[in-house]
N, CA and C atoms as a LAMMPS dump frame, in Angstrom:
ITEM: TIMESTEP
0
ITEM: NUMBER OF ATOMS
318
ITEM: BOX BOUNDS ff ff ff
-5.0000000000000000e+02 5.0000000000000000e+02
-5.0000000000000000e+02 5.0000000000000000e+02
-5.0000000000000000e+02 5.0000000000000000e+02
ITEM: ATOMS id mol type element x y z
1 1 1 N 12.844 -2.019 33.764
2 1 2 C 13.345 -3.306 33.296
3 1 3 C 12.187 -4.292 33.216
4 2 1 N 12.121 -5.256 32.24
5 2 2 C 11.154 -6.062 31.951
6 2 3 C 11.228 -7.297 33.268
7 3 1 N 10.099 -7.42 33.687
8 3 2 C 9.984 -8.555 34.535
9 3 3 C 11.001 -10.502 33.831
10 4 1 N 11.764 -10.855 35.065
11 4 2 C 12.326 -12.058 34.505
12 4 3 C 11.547 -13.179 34.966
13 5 1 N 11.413 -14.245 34.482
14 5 2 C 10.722 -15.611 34.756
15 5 3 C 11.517 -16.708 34.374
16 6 1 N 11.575 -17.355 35.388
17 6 2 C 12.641 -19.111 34.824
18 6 3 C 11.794 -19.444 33.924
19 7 1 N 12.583 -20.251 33.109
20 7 2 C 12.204 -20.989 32.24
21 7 3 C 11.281 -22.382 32.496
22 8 1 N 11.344 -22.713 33.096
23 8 2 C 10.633 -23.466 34.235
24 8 3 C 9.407 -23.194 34.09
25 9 1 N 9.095 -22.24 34.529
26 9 2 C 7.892 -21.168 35.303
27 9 3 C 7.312 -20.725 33.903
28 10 1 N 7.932 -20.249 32.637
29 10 2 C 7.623 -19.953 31.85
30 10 3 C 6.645 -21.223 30.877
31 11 1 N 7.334 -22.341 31.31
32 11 2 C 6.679 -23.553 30.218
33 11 3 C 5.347 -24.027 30.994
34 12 1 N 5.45 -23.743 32.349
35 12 2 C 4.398 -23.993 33.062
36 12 3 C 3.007 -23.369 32.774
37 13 1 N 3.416 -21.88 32.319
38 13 2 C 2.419 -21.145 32.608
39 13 3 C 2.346 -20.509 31.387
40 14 1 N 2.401 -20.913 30.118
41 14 2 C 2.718 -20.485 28.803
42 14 3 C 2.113 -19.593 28.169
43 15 1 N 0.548 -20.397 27.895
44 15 2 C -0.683 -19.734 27.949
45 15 3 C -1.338 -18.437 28.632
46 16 1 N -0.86 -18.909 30.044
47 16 2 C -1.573 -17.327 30.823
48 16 3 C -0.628 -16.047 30.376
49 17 1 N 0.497 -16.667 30.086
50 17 2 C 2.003 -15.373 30.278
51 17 3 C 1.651 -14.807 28.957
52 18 1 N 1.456 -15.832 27.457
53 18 2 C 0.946 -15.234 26.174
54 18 3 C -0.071 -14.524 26.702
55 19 1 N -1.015 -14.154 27.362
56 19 2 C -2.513 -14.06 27.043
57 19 3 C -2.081 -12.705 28.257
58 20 1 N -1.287 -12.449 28.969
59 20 2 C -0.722 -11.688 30.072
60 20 3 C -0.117 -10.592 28.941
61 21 1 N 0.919 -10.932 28.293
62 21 2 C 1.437 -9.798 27.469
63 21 3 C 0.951 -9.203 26.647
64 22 1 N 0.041 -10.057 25.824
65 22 2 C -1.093 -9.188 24.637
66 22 3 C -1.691 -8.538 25.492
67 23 1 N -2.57 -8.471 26.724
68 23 2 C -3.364 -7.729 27.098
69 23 3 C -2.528 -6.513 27.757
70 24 1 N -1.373 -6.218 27.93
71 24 2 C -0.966 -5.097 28.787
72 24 3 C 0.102 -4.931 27.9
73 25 1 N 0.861 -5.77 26.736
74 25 2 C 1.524 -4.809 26.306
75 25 3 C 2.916 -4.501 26.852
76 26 1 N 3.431 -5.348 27.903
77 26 2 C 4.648 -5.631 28.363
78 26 3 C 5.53 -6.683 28.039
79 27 1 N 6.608 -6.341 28.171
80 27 2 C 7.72 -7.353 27.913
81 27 3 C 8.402 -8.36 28.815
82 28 1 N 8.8 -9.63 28.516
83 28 2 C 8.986 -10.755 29.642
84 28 3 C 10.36 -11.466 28.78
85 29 1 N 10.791 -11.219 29.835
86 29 2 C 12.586 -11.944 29.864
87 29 3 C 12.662 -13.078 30.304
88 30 1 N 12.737 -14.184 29.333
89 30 2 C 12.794 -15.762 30.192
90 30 3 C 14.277 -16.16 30.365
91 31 1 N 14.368 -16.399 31.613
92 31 2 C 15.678 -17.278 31.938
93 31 3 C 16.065 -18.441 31.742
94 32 1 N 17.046 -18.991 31.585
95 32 2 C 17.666 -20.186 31.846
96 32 3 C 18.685 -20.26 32.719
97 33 1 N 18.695 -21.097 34.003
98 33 2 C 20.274 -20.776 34.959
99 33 3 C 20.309 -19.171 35.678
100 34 1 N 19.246 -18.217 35.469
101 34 2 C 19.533 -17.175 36.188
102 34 3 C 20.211 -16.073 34.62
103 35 1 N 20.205 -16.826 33.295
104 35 2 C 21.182 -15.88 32.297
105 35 3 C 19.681 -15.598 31.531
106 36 1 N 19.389 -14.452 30.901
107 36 2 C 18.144 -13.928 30.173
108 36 3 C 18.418 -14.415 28.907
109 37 1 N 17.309 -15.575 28.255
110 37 2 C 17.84 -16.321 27.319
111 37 3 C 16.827 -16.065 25.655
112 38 1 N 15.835 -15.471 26.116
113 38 2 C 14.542 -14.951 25.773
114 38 3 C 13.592 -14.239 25.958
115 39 1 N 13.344 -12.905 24.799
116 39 2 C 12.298 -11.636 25.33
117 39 3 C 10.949 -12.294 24.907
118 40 1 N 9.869 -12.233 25.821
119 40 2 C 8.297 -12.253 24.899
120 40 3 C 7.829 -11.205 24.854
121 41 1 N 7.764 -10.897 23.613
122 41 2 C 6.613 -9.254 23.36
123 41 3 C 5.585 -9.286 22.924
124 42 1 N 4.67 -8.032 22.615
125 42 2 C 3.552 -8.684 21.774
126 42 3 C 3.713 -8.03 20.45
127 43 1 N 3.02 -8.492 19.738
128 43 2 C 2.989 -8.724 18.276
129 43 3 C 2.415 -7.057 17.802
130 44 1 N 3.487 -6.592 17.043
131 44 2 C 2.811 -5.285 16.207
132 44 3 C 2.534 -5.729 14.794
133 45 1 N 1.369 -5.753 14.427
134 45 2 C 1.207 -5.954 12.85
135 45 3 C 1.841 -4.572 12.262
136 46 1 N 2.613 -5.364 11.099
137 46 2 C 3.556 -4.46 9.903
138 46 3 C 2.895 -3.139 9.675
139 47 1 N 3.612 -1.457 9.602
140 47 2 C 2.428 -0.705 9.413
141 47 3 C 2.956 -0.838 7.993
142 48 1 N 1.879 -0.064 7.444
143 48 2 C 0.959 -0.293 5.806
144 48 3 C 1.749 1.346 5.715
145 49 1 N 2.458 1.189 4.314
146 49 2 C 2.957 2.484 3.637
147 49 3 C 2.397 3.422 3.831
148 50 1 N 2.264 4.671 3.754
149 50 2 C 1.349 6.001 3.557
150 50 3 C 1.949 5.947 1.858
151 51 1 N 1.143 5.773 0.695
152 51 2 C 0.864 5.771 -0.48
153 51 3 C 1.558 7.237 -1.094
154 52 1 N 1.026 8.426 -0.376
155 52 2 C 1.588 9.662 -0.975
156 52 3 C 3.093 9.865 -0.15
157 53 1 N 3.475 9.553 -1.256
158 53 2 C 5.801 10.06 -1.032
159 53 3 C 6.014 8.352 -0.957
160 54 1 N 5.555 7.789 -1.327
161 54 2 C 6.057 6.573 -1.14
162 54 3 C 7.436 6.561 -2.179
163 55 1 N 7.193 6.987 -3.964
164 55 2 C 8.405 7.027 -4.369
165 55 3 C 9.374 8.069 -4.426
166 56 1 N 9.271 8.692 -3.118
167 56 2 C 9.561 10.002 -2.82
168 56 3 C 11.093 9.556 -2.898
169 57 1 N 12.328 10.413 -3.856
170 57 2 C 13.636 9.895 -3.694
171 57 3 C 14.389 8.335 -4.529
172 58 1 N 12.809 8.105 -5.246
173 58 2 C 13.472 6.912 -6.067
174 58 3 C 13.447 6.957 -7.235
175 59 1 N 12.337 8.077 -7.822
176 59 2 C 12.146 8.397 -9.494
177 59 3 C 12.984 9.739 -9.64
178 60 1 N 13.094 10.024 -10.536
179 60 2 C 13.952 11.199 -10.972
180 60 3 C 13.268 11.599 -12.605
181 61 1 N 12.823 12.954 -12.78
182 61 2 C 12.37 13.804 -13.625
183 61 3 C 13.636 14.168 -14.336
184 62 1 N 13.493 13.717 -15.728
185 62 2 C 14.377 14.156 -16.565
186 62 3 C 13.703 14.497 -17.743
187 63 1 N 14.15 16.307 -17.943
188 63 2 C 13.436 16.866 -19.053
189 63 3 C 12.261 18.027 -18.627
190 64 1 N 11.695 18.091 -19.819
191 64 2 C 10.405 19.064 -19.197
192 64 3 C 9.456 18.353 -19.294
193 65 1 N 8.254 18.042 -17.988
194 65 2 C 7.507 17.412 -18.478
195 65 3 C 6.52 18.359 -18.584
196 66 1 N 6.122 19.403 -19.093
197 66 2 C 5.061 20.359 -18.831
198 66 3 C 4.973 20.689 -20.326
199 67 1 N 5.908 20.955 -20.931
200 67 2 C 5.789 21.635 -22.15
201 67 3 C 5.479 20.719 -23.111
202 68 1 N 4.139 20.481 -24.079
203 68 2 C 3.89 19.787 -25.262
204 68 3 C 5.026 19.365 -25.711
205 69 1 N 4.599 17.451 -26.419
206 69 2 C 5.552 17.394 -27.512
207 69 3 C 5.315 17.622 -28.508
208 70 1 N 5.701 17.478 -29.62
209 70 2 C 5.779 16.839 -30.837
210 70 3 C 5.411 15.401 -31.461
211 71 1 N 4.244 15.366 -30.363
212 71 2 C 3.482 13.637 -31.383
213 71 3 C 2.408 13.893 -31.176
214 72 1 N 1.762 13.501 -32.202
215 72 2 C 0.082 13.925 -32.815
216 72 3 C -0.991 12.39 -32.229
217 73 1 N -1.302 12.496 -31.414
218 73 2 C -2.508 11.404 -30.898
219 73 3 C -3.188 10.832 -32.062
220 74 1 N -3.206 9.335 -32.187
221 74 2 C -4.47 8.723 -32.883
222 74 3 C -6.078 9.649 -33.063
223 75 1 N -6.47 10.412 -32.242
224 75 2 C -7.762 10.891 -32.089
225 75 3 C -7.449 12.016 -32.857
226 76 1 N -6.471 12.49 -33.372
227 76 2 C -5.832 14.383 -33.866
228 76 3 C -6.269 13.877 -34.969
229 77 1 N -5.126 12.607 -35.146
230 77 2 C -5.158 12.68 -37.138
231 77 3 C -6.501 11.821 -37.451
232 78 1 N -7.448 11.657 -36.674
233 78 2 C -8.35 11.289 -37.418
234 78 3 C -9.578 12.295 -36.898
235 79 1 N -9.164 13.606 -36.127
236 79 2 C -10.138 14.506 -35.874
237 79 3 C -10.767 14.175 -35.494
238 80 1 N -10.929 13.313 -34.254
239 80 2 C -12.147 12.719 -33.823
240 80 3 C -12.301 13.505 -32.45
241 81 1 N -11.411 14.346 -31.743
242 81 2 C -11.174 15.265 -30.507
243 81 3 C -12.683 15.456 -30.476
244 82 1 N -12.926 16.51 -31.149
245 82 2 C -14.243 17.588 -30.85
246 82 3 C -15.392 16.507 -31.44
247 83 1 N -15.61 15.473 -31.65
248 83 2 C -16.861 14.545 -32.073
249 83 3 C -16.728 13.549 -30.532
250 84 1 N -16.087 13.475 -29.334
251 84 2 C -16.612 12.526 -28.542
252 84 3 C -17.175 12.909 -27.113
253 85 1 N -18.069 12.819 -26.566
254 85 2 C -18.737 13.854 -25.771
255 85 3 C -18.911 12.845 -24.821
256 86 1 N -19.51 13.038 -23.134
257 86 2 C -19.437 12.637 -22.023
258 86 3 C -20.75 12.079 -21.744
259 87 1 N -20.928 10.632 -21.667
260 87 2 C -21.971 10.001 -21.333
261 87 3 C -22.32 10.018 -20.037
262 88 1 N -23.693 11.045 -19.691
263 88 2 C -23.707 10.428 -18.107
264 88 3 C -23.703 9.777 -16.983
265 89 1 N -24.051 8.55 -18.234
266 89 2 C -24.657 7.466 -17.015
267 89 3 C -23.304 6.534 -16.908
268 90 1 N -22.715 6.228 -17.783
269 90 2 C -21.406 5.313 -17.949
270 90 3 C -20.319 6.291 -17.888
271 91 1 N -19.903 7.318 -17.8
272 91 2 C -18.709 8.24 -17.437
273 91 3 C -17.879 8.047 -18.104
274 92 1 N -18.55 7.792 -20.289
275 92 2 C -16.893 7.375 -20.49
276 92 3 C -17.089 8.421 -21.712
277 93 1 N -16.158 8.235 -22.713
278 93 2 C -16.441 9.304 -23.812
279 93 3 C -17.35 8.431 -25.149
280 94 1 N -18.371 8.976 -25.763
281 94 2 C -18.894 8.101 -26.894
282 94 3 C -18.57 9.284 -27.708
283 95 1 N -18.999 8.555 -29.331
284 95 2 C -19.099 9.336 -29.95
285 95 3 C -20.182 9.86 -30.346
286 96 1 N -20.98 10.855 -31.443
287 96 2 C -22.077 11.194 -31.377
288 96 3 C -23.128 10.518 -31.884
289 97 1 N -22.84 10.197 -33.562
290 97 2 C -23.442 9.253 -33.923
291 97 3 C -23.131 7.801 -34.485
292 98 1 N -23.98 6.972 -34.759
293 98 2 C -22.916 5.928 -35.731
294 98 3 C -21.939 5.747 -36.168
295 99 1 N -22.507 7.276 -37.632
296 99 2 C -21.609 7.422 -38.165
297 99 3 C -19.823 7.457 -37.621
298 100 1 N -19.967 8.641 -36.813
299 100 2 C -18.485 8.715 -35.872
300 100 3 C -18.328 7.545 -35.042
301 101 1 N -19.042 6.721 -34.558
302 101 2 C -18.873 5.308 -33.359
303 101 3 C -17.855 4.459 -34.356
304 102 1 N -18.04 4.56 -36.023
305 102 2 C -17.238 3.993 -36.755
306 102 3 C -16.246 4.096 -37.072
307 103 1 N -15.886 5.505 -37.315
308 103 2 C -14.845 6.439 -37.398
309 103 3 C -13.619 6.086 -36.084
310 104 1 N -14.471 5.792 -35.038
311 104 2 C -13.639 5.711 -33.524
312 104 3 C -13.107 4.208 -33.808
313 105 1 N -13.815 3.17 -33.821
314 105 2 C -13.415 1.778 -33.707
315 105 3 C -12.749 1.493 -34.642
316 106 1 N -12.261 2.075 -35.869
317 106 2 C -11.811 1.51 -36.993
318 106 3 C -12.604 1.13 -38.036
């Protein structure tokens, strides 16, 4: 059972009793009249989601998502797939030459 303290005793000593429970982590029952009128605990900061399963049970898969559709990418119908190659230093896709850099932007 958590230690009780009058209320009294509690306003007296406010400071030490805060600075008493953060450090150990126990709980304090303040009285009024002898009736338990108030718990002091210490403070748990909120825990932080775990990210993987978070929408575990709230999205729902409808359909196949594995099997190709039937819509042709901007990059298909203008054949630009096999003309854009991997820049090392910037990690993005360019194209090869001018010529195609034009072809890409419009």
């Amino acid at each position: 059972m958590s230690p009780l303290i009058k209320a009294s005793e509690f306003k007296a000593k406010c400071l030490a009793l805060l600075d008493e429970v953060e450090r150990t982590g126990d709980h304090l029952v303040i009285t009024k009249k002898g009736k338990p009128v108030a718990e002091l605990v210490p403070h748990k900061p909120p825990k932080k989601p775990e990210l993987f399963g978070l929408l575990k049970g709230r999205l729902e898969i409808v359909g196949d998502i594995i099997s190709p559709i039937d819509v042709e990418w901007e990059c298909h119908k203008k054949n630009l797939g096999p003309l854009l190659t991997r820049d090392s230093r910037t990690r993005l896709l360019q194209p090869h030459s001018r010529k195609q850099r034009h072809l890409v932007d419009g």
